[in-house]
N, C-alpha and C positions, 0 to 999 in steps of 0.2 A: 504494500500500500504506500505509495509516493505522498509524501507530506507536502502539501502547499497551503502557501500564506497570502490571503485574501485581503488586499487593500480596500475596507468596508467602511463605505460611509454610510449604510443605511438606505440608498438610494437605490432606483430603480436597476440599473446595470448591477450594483454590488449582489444587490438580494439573488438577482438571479446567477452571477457566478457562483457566489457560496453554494445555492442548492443543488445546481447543474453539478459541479465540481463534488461536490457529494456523494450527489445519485452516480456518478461516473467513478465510484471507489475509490476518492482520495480523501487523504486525511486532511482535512480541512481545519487555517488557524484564522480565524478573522481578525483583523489588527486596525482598529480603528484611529489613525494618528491625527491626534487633536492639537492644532496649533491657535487653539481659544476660540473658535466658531460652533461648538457643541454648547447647547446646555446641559448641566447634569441631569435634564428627563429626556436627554435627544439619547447620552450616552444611553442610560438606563432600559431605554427603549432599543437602543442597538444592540445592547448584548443579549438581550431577550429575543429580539427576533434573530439575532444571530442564531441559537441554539435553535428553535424552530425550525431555521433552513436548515439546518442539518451539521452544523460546523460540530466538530469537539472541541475548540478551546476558540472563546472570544476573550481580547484585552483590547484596551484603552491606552494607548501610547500618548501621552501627556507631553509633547514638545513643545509648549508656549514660549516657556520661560529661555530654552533654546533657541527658539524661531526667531526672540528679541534679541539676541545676546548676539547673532549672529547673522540678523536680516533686516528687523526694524532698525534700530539703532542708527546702523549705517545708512538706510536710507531717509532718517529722519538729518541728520550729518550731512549727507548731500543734496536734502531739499527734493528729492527724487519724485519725478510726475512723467511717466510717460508721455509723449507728445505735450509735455508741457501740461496736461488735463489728467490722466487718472492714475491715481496712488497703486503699484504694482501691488495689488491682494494676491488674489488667485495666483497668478504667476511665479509669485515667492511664497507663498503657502506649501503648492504642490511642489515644489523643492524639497521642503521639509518633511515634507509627507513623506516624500518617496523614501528619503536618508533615514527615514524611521523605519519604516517599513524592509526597507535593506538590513538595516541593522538589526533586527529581529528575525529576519528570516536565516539570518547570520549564526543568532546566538542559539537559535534551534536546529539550529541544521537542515531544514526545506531543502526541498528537491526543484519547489517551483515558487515564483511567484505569481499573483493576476492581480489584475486592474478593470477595471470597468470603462478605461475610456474607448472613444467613437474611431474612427480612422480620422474626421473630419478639423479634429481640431487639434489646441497648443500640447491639452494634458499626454496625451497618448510618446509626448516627442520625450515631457518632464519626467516621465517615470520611468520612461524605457532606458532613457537616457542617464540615468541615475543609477536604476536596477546592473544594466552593463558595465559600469566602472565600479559601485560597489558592491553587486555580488555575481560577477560575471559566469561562474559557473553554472547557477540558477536557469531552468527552464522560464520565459515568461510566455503568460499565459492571457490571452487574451479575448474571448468569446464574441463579447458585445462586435468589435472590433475584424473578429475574423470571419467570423457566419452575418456580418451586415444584417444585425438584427433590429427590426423594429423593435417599439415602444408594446407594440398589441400582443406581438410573438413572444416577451419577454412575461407581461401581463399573464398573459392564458399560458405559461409554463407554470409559473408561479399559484396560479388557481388550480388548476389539473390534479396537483401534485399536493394539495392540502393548507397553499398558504397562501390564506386571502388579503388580497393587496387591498390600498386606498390607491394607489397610483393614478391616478386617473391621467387624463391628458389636459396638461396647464396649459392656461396661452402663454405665461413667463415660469421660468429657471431661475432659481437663489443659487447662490453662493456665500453664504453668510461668514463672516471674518471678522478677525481681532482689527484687520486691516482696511476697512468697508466690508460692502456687499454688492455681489454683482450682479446686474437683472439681465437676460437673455431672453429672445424671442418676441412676441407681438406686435409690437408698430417696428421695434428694430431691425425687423427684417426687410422693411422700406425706409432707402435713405430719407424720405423726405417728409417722412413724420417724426415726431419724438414721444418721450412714456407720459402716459394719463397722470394723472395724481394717484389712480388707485393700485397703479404699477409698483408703489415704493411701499415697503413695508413698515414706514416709521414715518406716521405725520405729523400734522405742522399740530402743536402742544400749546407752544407758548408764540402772544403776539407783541409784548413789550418788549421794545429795546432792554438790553442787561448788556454789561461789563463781565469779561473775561479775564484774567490774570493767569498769563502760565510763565513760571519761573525755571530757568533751563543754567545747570551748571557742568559747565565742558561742553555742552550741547544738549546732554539729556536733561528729560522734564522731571525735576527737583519737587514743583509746588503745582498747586491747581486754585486758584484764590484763594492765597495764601495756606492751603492746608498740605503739607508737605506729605510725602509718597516715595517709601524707598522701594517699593513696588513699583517698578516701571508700566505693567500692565494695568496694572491697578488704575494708572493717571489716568492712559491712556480711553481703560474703560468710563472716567468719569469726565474725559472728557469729552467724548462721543454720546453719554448721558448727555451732557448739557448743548451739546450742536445740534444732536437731531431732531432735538424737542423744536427746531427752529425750523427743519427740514435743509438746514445747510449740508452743502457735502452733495448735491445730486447733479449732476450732468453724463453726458453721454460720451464715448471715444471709438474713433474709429481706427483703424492702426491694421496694422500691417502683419500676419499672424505669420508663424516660424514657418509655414507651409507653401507661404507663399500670394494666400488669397487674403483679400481684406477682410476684418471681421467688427464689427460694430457693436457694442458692449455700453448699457446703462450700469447706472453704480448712485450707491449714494456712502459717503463715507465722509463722516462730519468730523472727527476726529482727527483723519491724516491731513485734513485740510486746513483746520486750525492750526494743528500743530506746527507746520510744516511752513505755513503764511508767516506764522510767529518766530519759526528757529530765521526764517530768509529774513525778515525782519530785522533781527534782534543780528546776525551777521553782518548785516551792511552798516552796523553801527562801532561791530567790534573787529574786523577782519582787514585787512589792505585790500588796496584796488587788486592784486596780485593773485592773494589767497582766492579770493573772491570766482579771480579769471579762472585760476587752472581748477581750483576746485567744481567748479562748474562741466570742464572739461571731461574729466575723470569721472563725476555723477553722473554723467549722461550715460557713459559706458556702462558703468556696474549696473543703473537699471535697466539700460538693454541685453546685460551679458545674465543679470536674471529672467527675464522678461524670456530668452532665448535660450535658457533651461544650459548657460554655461556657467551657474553659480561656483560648479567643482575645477574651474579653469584656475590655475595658480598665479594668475596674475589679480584674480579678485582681492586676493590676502596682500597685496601691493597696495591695492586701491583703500583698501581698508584702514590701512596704518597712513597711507597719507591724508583723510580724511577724519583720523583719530588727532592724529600730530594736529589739524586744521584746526579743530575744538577749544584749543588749551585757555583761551580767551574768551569761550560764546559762553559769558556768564551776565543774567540779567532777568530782568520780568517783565514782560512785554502784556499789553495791553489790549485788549479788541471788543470793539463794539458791534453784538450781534442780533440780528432784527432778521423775521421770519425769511428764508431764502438768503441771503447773502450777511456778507458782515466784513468790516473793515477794520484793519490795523492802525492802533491812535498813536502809540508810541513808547518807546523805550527807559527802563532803568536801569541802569548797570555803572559799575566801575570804570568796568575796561570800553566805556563810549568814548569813541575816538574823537565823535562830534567835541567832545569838552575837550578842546586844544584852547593849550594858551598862546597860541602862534596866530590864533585870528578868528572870527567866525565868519563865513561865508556871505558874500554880500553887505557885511558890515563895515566892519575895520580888519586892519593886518597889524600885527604887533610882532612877527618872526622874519617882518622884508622893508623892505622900506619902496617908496614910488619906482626909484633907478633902478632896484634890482627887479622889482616886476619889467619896468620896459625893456629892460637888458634881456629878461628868461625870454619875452616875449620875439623879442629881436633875434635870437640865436634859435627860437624854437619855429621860427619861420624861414631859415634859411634854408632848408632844404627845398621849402616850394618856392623859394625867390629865385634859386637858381634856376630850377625846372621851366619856371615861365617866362625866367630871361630869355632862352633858348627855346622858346617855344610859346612868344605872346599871340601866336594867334587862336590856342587851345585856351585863352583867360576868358 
């Protein structure tokens, strides 16, 4: 009997690998890796029907505080938004997922692992791609994937055989996350609509204006109006408490999927938005024009190099330490005013505000140059184009 370990979210493809895989006389481990998007009666419920489908051993692989320590973090450090618009969830989730999932298959000795993703999309690339470098000898296994099975074929397996689903056929797909949530299908499947209001899971609560206070030292979030948090997840969850009661956090992204086709994705994720507004923020008060430059540079990689399921590339651990080194200064508490749908950044506290120079303040006075040496900088900082057009005034 071949032992395989069941990467099991509960969901429609999972339920029916574990039972399939069953009925087909393997020993079956379902491993549920939770990087904070479970509630304790989603798990509860997962290992219970776990057993139902026929698994022997369901667990609960708890990699939050991992996910943070080695995925948040950094892309809260690098301001990280694909296309400039959505906070990488999903994409750096199923990273982790997989690395747990490997890693268990590991410490039990499996024969095989499976997955439940489509041929059609990113996941199918994050796990396989994962499963092959950290447990390359492993069979993967794949069902949903390889018999091109519907939603109905999977449904009416599942009934036949004694385990009655709620599955039913949604107009939209969750992916719920420490890092947002992602919404999939219904109007998104035409560019030239966007989601209803009944599309998001988390409506609008609250309509007055309120103040925000998130305190960040070396970069990570320290405080949350003024209530400090050595718990990083913890912040994070109270601070997506207090965004989503707004409905902040919801837009749509369209981007470019590892496979090659376009793919258009809702979300709404009030938390990486704040956060993230605030660390860019609270940066350009404490960083050089330089840091500023290359760090930019460098963040755009690592969220594409996660985003493209190369988080195990060895130049991320590069990115990461220079991005860490970037920090040593981003200390302060920044400020934001937030009103149903949107909310904006008022301003900064900190030590390390470059803005308090005693060389001058911008627009005002200068107290670090005097008039001659401004015309002088200005003089020598134009010579390059005075030359260019000496030789060439009819391009002025």
């Amino acid at each position: 009997m071949k032992k395989v370990v069941v990467a099991f979210s509960g969901g429609l493809d999972t339920s029916y690998t574990v039972m399939k895989l069953a009925q087909e006389g393997y020993e079956v481990y379902a491993a549920c890796a939770d990087t904070g998007g479970f509630s304790k009666e989603q798990l509860a419920a997962n290992e219970t029907n776990a057993y139902k489908l026929g698994a022997k051993v369901y667990v609960t692989l708890d990699v939050t505080q991992e996910y943070y320590e080695k995925s948040l973090k950094y892309m809260i450090f690098g301001n990280v938004l694909r296309n400039n618009c959505y906070p990488i969830s999903v994409s750096s989730e199923r990273i982790f997922q997989a690395i747990a999932i490997a890693r268990y298959a590991n410490e039990i000795g499996a024969d095989a692992i499976a997955h439940g993703s489509t041929g059609a999309g990113n996941d199918q690339i994050r796990f396989d791609m994962t499963f092959l470098v950290m447990a390359p000898e492993k069979e993967i296994i794949t069902l949903t994937r390889d018999k091109a099975l519907s939603r109905k074929e999977e449904i009416d397996y599942l009934n036949t055989h004694g385990f009655e689903t709620d599955f039913t056929k949604l107009k939209y797909s969750y992916n719920v996350g420490i890092w947002g949530t992602s919404i999939c299908g219904g109007e998104l499947l035409n560019s030239e609509q966007g989601l209803p209001e009944e599309a998001y899971l988390k409506q609008i609560t609250k309509r007055d204006e309120s103040l925000l206070k998130i305190t960040f030292e070396k970069g990570e979030i320290a405080a949350v109006n003024g209530e400090k948090f050595t718990d990083k997840i913890a912040a994070i969850r109270k601070i997506e408490e207090v965004g989503s009661a707004y409905g902040i956090g919801r837009d749509c992204n369209v981007g470019d999927t590892i496979i090659g086709i376009k793919g258009r994705v809702g979300f709404e994720a009030a938390a990486p938005k704040l956060i993230i507004e605030a660390h860019r923020l609270l940066e350009k008060c404490t960083l050089s024009k330089w840091q500023q430059y290359w760090k930019d540079q460098v963040s755009n990689w690592y969220g594409m190099f996660l985003h493209e399921s190369q988080y195990l590339e060895p130049v991320m651990a590069d990115i990461e330490a220079m991005l860490t080194s970037s920090q040593r200064h981003v200390n302060g508490t920044v400020l934001l005013k937030l009103r149903p749908l949107s909310f904006e950044t008022v301003g900064v506290e900190s030590k390390d505000d470059l803005l308090k120079s005693k060389l001058g303040e911008y627009g005002e006075m200068q107290h670090g140059w005097s008039a001659d040496d401004a015309k002088g900088f200005i003089k020598v900082s134009s010579t390059p184009l005075r030359m260019y057009y000496g030789l060439h005034p009819g391009e002025r």
